[in-house]
Every structure is written in C-alpha cells, then in structure tokens.
DRENDO-1510 file (C-alpha; in Angstrom, 1 decimal, always signed):
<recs>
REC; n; res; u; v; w
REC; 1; UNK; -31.7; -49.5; +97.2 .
REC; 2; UNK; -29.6; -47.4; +99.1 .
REC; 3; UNK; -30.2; -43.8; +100.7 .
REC; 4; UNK; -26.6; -41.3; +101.6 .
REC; 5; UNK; -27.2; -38.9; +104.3 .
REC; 6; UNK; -25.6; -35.9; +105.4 .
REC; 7; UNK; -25.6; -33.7; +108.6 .
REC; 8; UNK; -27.4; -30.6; +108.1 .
REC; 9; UNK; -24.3; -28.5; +109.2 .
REC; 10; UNK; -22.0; -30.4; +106.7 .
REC; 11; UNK; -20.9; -30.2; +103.2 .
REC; 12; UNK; -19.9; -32.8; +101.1 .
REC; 13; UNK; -16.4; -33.5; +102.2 .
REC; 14; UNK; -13.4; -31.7; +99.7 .
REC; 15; UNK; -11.3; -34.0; +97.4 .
REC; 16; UNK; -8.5; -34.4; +100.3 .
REC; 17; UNK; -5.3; -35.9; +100.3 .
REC; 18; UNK; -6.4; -37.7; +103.7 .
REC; 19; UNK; -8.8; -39.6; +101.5 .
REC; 20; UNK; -6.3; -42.6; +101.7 .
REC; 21; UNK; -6.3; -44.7; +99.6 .
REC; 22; UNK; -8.0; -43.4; +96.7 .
REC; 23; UNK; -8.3; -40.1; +97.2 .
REC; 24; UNK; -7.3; -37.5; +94.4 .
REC; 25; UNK; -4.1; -35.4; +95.2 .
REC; 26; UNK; -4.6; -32.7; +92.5 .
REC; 27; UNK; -7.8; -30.5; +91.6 .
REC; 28; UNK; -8.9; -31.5; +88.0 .
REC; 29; UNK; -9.6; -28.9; +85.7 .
REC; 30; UNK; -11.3; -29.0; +82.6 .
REC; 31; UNK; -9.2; -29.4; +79.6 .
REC; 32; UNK; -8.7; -25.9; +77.6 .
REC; 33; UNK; -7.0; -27.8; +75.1 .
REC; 34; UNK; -8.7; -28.4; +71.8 .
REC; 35; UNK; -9.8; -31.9; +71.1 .
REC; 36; UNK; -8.0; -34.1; +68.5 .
REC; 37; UNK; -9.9; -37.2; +69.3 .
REC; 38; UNK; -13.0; -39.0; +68.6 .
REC; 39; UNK; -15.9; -39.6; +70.4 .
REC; 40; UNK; -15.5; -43.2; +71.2 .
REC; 41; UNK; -19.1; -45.4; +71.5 .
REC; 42; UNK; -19.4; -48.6; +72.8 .
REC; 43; UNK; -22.6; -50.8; +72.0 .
REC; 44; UNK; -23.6; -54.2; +73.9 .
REC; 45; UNK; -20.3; -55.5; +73.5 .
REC; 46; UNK; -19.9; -59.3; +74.9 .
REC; 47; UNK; -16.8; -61.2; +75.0 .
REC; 48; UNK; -16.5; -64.8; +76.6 .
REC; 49; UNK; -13.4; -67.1; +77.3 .
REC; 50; UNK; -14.7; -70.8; +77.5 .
REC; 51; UNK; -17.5; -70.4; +80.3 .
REC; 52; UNK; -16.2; -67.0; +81.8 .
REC; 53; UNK; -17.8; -63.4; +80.5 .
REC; 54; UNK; -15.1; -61.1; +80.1 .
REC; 55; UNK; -17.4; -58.8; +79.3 .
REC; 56; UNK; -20.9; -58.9; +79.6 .
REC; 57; UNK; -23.1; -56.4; +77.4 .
REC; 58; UNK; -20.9; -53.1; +77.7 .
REC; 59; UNK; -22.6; -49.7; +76.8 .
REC; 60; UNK; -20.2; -46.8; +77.1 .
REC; 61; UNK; -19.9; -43.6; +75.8 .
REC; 62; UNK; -16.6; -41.2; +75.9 .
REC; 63; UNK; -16.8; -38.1; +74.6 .
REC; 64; UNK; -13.7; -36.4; +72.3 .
REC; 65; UNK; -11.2; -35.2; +74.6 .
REC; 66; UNK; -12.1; -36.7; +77.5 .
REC; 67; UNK; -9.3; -38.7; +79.7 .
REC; 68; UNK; -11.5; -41.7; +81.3 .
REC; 69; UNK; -9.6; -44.8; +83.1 .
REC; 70; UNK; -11.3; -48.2; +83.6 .
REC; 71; UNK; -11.3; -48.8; +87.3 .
REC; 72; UNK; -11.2; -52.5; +88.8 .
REC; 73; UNK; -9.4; -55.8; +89.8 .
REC; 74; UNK; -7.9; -58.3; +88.3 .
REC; 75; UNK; -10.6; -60.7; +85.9 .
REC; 76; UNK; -13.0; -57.7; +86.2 .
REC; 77; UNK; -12.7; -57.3; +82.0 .
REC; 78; UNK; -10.7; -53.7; +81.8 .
REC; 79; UNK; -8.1; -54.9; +80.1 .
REC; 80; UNK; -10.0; -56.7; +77.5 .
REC; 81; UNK; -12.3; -53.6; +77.0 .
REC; 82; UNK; -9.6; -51.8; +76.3 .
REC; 83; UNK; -7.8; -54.8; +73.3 .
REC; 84; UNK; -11.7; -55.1; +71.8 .
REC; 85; UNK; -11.7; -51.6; +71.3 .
REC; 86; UNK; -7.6; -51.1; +69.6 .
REC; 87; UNK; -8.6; -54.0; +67.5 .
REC; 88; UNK; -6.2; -56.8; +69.4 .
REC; 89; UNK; -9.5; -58.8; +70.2 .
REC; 90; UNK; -12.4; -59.4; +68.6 .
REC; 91; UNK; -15.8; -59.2; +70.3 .
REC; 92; UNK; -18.4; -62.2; +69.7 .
REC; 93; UNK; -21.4; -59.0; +69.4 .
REC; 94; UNK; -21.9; -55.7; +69.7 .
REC; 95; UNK; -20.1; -52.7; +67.9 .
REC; 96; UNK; -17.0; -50.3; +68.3 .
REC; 97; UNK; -18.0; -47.0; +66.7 .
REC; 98; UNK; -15.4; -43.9; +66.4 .
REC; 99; UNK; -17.2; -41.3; +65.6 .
REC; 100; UNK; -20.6; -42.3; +63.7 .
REC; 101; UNK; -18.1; -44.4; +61.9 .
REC; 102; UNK; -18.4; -48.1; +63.0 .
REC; 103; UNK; -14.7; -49.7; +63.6 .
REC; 104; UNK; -16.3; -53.3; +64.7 .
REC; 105; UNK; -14.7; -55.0; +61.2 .
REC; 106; UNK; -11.9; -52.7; +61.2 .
REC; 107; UNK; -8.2; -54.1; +61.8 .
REC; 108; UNK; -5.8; -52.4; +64.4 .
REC; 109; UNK; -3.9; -50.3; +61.4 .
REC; 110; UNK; -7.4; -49.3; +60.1 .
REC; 111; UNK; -8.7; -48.3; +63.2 .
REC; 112; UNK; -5.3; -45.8; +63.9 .
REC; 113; UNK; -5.5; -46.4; +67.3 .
REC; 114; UNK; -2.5; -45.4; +69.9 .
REC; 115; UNK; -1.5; -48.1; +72.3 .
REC; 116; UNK; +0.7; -47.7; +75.2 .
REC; 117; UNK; +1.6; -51.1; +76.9 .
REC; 118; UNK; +2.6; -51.7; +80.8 .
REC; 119; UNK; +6.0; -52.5; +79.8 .
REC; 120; UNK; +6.8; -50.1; +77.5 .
REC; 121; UNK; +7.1; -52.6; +74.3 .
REC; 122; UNK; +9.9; -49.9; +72.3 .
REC; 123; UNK; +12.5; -51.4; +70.1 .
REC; 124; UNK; +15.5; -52.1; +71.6 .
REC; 125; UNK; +17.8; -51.7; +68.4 .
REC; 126; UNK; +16.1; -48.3; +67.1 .
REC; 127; UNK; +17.0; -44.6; +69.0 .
REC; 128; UNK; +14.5; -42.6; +70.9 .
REC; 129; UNK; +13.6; -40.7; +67.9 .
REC; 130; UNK; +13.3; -43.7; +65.4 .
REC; 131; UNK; +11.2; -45.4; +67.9 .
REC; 132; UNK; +8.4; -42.4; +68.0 .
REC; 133; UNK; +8.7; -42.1; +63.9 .
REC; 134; UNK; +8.1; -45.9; +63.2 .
REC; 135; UNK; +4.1; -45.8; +63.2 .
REC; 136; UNK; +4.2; -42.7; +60.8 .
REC; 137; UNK; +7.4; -45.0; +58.4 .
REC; 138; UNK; +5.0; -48.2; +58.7 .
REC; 139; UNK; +2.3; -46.2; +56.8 .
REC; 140; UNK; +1.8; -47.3; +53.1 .
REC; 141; UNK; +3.9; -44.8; +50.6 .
REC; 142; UNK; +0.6; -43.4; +49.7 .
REC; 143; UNK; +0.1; -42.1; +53.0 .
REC; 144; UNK; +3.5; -41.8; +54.3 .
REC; 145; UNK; +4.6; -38.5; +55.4 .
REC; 146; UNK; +8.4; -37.0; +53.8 .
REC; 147; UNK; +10.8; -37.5; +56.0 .
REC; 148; UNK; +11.1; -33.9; +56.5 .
REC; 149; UNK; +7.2; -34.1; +57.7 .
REC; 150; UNK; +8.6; -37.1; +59.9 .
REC; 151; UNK; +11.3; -35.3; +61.9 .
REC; 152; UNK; +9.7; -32.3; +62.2 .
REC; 153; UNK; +6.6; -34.5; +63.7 .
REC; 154; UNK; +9.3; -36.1; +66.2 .
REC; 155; UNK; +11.2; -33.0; +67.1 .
REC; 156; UNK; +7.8; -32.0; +68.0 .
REC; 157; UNK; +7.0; -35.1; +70.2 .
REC; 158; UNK; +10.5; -35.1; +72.2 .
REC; 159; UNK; +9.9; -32.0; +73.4 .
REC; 160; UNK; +6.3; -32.5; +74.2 .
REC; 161; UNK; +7.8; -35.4; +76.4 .
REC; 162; UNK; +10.9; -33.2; +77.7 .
REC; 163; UNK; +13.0; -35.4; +76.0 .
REC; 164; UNK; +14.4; -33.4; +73.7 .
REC; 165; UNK; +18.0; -33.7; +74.0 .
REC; 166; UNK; +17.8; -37.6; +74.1 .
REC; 167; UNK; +16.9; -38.7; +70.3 .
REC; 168; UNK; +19.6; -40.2; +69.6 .
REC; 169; UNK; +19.7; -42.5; +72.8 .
REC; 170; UNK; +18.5; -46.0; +72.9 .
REC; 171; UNK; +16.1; -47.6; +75.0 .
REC; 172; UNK; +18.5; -48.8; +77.3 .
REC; 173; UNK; +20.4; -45.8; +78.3 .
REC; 174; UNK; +16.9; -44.5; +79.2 .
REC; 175; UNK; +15.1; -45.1; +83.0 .
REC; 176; UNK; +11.7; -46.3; +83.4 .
REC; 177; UNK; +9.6; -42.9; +83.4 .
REC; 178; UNK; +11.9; -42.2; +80.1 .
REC; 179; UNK; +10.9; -45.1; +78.4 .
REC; 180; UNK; +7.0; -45.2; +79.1 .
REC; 181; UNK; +7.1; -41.1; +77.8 .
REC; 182; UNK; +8.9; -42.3; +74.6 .
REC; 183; UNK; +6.1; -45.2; +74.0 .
REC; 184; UNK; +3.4; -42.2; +74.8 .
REC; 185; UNK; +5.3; -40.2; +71.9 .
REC; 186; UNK; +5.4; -43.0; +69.8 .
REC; 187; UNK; +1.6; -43.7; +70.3 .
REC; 188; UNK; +0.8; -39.9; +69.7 .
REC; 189; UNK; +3.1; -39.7; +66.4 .
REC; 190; UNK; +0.3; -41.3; +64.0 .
REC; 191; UNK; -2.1; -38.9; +65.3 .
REC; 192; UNK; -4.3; -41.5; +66.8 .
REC; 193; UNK; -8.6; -41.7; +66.6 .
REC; 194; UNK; -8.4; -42.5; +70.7 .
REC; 195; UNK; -5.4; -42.9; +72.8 .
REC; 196; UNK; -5.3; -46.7; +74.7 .
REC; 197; UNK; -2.9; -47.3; +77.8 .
REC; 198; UNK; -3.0; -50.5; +79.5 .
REC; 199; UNK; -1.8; -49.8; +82.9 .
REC; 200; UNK; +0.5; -47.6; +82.0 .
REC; 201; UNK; +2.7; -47.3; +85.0 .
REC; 202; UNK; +2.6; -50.6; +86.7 .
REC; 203; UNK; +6.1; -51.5; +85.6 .
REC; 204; UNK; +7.3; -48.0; +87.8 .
REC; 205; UNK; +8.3; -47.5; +91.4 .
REC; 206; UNK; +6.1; -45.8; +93.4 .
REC; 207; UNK; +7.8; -42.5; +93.5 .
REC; 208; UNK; +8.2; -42.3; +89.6 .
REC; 209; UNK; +4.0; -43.7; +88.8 .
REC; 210; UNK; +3.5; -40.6; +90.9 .
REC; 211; UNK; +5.3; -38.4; +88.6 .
REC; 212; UNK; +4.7; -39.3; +85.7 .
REC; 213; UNK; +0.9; -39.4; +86.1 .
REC; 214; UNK; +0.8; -35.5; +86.9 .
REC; 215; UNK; +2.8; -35.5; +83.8 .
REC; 216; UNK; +0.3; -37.1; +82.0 .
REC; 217; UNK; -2.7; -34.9; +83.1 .
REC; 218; UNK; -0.6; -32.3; +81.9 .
REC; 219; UNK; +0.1; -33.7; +78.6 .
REC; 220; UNK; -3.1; -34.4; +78.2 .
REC; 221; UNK; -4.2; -30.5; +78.9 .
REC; 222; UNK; -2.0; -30.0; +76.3 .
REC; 223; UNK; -3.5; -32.3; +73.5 .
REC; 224; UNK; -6.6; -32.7; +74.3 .
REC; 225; UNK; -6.6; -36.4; +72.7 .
REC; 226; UNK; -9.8; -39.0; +73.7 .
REC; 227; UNK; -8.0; -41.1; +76.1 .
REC; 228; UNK; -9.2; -44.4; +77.6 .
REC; 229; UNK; -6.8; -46.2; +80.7 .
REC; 230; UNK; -6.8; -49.3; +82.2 .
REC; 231; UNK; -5.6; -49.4; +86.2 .
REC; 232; UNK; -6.4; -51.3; +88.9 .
REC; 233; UNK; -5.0; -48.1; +90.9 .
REC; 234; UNK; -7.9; -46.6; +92.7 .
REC; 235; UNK; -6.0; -43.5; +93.5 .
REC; 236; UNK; -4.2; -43.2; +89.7 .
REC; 237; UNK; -7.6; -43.1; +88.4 .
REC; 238; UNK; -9.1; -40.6; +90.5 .
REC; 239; UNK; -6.3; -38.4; +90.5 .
REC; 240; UNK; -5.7; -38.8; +86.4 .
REC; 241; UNK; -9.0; -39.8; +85.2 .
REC; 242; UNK; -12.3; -37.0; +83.9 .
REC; 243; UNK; -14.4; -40.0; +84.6 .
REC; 244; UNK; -14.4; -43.6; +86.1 .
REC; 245; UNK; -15.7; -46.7; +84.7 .
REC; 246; UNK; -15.6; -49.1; +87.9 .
REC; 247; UNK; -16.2; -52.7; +86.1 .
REC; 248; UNK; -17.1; -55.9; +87.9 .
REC; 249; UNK; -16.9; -59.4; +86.3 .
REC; 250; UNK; -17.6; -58.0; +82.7 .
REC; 251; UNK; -20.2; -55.4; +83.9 .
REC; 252; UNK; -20.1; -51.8; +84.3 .
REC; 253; UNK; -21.2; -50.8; +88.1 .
REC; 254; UNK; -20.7; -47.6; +87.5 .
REC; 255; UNK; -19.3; -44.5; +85.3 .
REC; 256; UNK; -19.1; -41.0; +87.2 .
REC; 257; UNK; -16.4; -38.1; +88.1 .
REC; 258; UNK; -13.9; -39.3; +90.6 .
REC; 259; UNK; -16.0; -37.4; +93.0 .
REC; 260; UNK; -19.4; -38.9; +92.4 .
REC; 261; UNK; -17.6; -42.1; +92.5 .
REC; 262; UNK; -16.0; -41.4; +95.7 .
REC; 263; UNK; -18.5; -39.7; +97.6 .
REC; 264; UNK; -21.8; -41.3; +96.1 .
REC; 265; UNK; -20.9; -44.7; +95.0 .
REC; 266; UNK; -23.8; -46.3; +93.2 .
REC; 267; UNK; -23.6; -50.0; +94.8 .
REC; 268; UNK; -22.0; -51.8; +98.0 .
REC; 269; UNK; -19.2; -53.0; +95.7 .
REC; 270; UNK; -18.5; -49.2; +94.7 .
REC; 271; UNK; -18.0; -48.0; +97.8 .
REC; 272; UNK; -16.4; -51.4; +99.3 .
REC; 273; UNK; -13.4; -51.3; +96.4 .
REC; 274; UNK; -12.7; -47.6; +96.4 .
REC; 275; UNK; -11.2; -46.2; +99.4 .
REC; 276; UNK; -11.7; -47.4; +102.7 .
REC; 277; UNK; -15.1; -48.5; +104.2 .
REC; 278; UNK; -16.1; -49.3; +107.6 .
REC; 279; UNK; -19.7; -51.2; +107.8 .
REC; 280; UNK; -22.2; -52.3; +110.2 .
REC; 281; UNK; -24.8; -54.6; +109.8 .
REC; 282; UNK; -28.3; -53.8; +111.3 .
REC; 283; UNK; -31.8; -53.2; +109.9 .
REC; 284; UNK; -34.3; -50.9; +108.5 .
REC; 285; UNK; -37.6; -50.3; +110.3 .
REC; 286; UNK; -40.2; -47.5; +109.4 .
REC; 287; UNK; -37.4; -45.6; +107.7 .
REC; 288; UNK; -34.7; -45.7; +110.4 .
REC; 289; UNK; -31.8; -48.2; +110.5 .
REC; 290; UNK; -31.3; -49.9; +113.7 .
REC; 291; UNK; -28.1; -51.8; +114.5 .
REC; 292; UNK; -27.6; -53.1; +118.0 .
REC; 293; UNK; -27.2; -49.9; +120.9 .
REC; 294; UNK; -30.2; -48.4; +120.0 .
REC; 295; UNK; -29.0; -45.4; +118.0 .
REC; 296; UNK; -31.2; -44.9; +114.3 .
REC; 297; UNK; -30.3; -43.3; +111.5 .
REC; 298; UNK; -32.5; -41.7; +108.9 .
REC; 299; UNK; -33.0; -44.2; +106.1 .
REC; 300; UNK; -36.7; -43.4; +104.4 .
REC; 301; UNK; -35.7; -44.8; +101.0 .
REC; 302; UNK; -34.6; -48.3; +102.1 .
REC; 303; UNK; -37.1; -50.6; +102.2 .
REC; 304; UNK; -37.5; -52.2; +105.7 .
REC; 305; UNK; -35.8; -55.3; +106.5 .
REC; 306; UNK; -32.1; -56.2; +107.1 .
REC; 307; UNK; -29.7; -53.3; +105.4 .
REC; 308; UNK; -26.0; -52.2; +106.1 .
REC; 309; UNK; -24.5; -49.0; +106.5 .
REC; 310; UNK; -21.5; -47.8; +105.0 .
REC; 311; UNK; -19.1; -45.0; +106.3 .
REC; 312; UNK; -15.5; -43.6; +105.2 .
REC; 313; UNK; -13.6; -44.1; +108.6 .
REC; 314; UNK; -13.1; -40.0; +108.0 .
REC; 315; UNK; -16.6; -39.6; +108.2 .
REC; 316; UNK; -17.3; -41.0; +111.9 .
REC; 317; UNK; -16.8; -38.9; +114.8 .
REC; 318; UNK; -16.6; -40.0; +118.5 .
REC; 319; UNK; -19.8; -39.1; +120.1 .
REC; 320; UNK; -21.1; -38.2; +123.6 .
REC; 321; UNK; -22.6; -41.3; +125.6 .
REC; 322; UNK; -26.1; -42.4; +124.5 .
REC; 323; UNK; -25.6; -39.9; +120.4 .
REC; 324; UNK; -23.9; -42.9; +118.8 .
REC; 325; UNK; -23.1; -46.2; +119.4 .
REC; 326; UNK; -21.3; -48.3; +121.7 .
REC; 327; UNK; -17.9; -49.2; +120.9 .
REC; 328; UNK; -14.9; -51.1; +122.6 .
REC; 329; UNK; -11.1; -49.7; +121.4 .
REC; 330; UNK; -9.4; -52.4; +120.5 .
REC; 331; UNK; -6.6; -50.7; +118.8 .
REC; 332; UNK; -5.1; -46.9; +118.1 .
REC; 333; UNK; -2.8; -45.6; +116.2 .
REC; 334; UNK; -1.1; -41.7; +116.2 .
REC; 335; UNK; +0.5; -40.9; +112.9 .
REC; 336; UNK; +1.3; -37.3; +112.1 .
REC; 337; UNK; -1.8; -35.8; +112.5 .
REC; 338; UNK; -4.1; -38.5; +112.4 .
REC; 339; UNK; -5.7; -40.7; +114.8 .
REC; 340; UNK; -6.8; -44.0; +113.8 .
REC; 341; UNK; -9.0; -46.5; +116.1 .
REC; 342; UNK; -10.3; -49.5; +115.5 .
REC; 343; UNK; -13.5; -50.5; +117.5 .
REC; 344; UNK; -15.6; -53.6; +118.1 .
REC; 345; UNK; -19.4; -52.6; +118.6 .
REC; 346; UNK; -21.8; -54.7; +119.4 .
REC; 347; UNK; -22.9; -57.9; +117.3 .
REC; 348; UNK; -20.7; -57.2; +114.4 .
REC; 349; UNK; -18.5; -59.3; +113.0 .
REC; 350; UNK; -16.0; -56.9; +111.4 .
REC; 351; UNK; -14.8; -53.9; +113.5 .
REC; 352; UNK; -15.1; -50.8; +112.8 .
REC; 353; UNK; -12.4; -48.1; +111.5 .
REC; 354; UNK; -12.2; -44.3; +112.4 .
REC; 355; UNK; -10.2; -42.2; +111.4 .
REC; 356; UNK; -9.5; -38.3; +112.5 .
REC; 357; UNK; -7.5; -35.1; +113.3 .
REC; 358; UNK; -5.3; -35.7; +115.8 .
REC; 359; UNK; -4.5; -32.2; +117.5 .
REC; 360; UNK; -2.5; -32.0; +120.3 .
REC; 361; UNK; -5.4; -31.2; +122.8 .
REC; 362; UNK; -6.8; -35.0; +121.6 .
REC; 363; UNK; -6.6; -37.7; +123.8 .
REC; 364; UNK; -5.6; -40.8; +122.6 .
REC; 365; UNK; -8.1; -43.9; +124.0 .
REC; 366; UNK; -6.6; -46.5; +125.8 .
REC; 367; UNK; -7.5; -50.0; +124.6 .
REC; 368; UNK; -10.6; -51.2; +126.3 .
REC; 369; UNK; -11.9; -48.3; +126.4 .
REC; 370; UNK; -16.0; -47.8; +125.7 .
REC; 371; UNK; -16.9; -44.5; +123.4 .
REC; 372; UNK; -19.6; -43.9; +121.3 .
REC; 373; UNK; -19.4; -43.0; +117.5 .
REC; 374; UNK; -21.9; -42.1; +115.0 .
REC; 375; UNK; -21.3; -41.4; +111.0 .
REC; 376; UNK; -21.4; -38.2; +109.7 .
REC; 377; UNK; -22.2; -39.2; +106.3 .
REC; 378; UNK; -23.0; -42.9; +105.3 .
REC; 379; UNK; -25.2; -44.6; +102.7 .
REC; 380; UNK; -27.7; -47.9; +103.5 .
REC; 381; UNK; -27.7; -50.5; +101.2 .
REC; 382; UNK; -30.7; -53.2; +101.7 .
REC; 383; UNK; -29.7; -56.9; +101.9 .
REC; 384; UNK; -31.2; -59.7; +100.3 .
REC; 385; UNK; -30.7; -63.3; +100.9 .
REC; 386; UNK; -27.7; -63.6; +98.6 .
REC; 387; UNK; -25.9; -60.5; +100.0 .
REC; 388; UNK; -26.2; -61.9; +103.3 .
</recs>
C-alpha cells in the first residue's frame, strides 16, 4: 500500500522540461483527427520461452485512435506484445481481438496490420515510392488497387512524410530520419487495422529521435490511426505516447497518461524506473513515517511497520533546522539554473538527490556541510520481507 502526499499550498507539479529524464517536452493535445483504426483488445494473453514468461496473462485495452507506447527494459515482454499482436508470434492462450472481431487464428496478411521495424527493413533495390506501394502491389488481384489508385495513394503518403520530391530516390541516398518516415509511409499505405512500431527510433542519433518523434505526434494528429509503440525510452514515451503501459517481467504494472504515470506511479518499480527517485528507508507508526532525525510525515494509509518513501529530487526543498531532516553534502553541482546536491542522512544506505532553482541569490553548500530537507510531495510504500 502506498499513500502520495502533497503540501496544502502546492499543486501538482506542471509537465516540465526540468523533469529529467523522463519528463514530457511538449503539451499533448487530444487528437482532432478522425479515427481510421480499431479498437485493439487484448485478453489473458500468455507467452513463455522454455522456463521464462514473456508475458504473463496480459489484459489491455486501446481504444481507436489512440497512440499508446509500451514502456519498460529489456526482457520486460514489450516487444513480444507487440509481434503476438502483428501476428509474428503466436501466443500459447488468450485472444487478439480488433474490433469485436477476434484476430487470435488470423495470419499477419489477414490481420492487415502496419509494422515499422527499429531498423527501417525498406528494400534496398526499389525507390522511395515503390517501397511505400509494395504492401498495396502484394495484395491478391482481387483486392489490388489500379495503379492509378496506387500512385495517387503514394503521392499522398510522400507528402504526408515531406518527402515529396524524393520518390524516385533509393534508400541509400536517403539519411536515417528519411528512411524510418518512408517505412512509416509504407506501413500506412495498406490502410492498416492498428499501426505497430518496434522502437522506432533507436537506430537514430539523439538529435534526429528528437525530431522525428514531434514529427510523429504530429502525423499522428493528422491520421488519427490506433497506434501501439515499443520503447524502452522513458522520456519518448511520455512525450509521444496518449497512454503508458509500464510492463515488468511479462506483467503489466501499470497503464495511465504520462502524467498519472509520472506524478502518481502505482508501485515502487513505477516510480523507481521512470524519472529520477531519491528514497529513504524508515517506518510507519500510527500513521506517520519515521526515518531516523525525528521528522514524520503523514502516512494514514500505510499500514504500520517498515515503509519507504519516495521523492523526485525536484520535489525536496532544503529546510530550516529541526522542519526536515538531517543531511550531510557530500556533493554539489551548479548547472545553468539548477542546483543539484547529493546528501547522506542518517542510516541510509543510498544518498539522497535534490535538485532545485539555482538563482543567483542561492548559495551553493560546501561539502560537509549539515542542512535539513523535507519532500514536498512523496509517496510511502510498505515493505515486506521480500522487498527488504
């Protein structure tokens, strides 16, 4: 059980870009676009390899039009989600329905589903605009478009993509961000149930993933097509994403907004793997968690024994003597217009991270030096013998 508190003169912090890492960079707006997709249902699906789960019993739900990533590290079972569902894998129970139609039997040309793979996966040999009208030339005669239909369709695409003065270029002569907007086309061309990227932009640099995803949540505004991500990119998937499936060993542990997830993460693990977390170990008497200094906290819904407390190293402020607790500075660091310090309080094993606005009438501690600090909003978490 857990309890999240809040000073009564606070709000709940904004969706800042000093949320680092993980913290969304653009304000999401709902999608005017009208939906193409399907609603996409998933139901007790299990998957094992040998003696390992890959996925454990999965229940989702993903409404048509929505743009939802799946969240988590590597082994956590995103990735084969995401193949069970396009039809690459086959799940040993539970069902894939599009729709109230049930895809579970259905092979990956039945299902019409658009995949976009990490590294692009375009063929080397065909032009830009050949590549994005091979799904719709694949299809039998009977339901192949003319090929008037067909280059209409791709003129269409390229300049969707703002690529449209590059059909007749190959692969090649293309960068990176190029290439992954010409697999996106290609993907889109067939008109797909749901649209399936796995990690999308992991083969990019840095500068160009950041691009490319506003490009994408753009694109998506613009189609309104059910689209389901895999990323092990906390901040991609909280910037891109309408909702966030965080998985753990085969197991959803939770499915929210990027706020929700963010700001009221449903388990330790939650708020442990997205974004930053500072913890101290301590106790829960009577409703108040204790932790050596003898400053409480308000924790009524945690049941009394050891617990831990969790705070974003944003949400701690330095205190006056004998309002928070005692801390040692064993490092700072002044970056821009942040101040960073990490402490050692007592009887914990990890130290402790805060994080602030540095304006130029704040001192900077010297190391060694005792402060105080108490959290302006944290959640408790009870411990058991195994978390422990």
């Amino acid at each position: 059980m857990s309890v999240i508190r809040l000073p009564r003169d606070a709000a709940a912090p904004a969706r800042r870009a000093d949320h680092r890492p993980g913290a969304p960079v653009l304000v999401q707006q709902a999608s005017t676009a009208k939906a193409r997709g399907m609603d996409l249902h998933i139901r007790q699906l299990s998957k094992r390899y040998r003696d390992v789960a890959a996925l454990d019993a999965v229940d989702l739900d993903i409404a048509s039009g929505e743009l939802v990533a799946l969240l988590g590290p590597s082994g956590s079972g995103k990735t084969t989600l995401l193949r069970v569902i396009a039809g690459l894998l086959h799940a040993d129970r539970g069902q894939v329905l599009f729709g109230d139609r049930d895809a579970t039997g259905l092979s990956l040309r039945e299902r019409n589903v658009g995949f976009v793979f990490q590294h692009y996966a375009l063929f080397r040999h065909m032009t830009v605009a050949e590549n994005i009208a091979f799904g719709l030339r694949s299809r039998p005669r009977a339901r192949r478009p003319d090929k008037a239909t067909i280059a209409r369709r791709v003129d269409e695409l390229l300049g969707l993509i703002q690529l449209a003065e590059l059909g007749q270029r190959y692969p090649e002569q293309l960068s990176g961000g190029q290439r992954q907007r010409v697999a996106l086309a290609r993907a889109l061309a067939i008109d797909p149930t749901v649209l399936l990227l796995d990690e999308p932009f992991g083969a990019l640099d840095a500068k160009v993933r950041v691009d490319l995803r506003r490009w994408l949540r753009r694109l998506h505004e613009q189609t309104g097509q059910t689209t389901l991500f895999v990323t092990h990119d906390q901040e991609e998937a909280l910037e891109l994403a309408d909702r966030v499936v965080v998985l753990r060993e085969g197991r959803i542990e939770q499915v929210g907004t990027p706020d929700e997830i963010y700001s009221a993460p449903a388990s330790e693990y939650v708020f442990d793997f997205i974004g930053r977390a500072s913890v101290v170990d301590g106790r829960v008497e009577a409703g108040r968690f204790l932790a050596d200094g003898g400053f409480a906290l308000d924790a009524d819904d945690v049941a009394d024994g050891p617990a831990r407390l969790y705070a974003r190293p944003h949400d701690l402020a330095v205190a006056p003597p004998g309002e928070g607790w005692p801390a040692r500075v064993v490092a700072a660091q002044r970056l821009a217009d942040r101040l960073t310090l990490e402490l050692d309080l007592p009887e914990q094993a990890r130290p402790v991270e805060v994080d602030f606005a540095a304006t130029p009438d704040v001192e900077t501690p010297a190391v060694g030096r005792m402060i105080a600090i108490r959290p302006l909003r944290y959640r408790v978490y009870a411990q058991d013998a195994a978390d422990r």
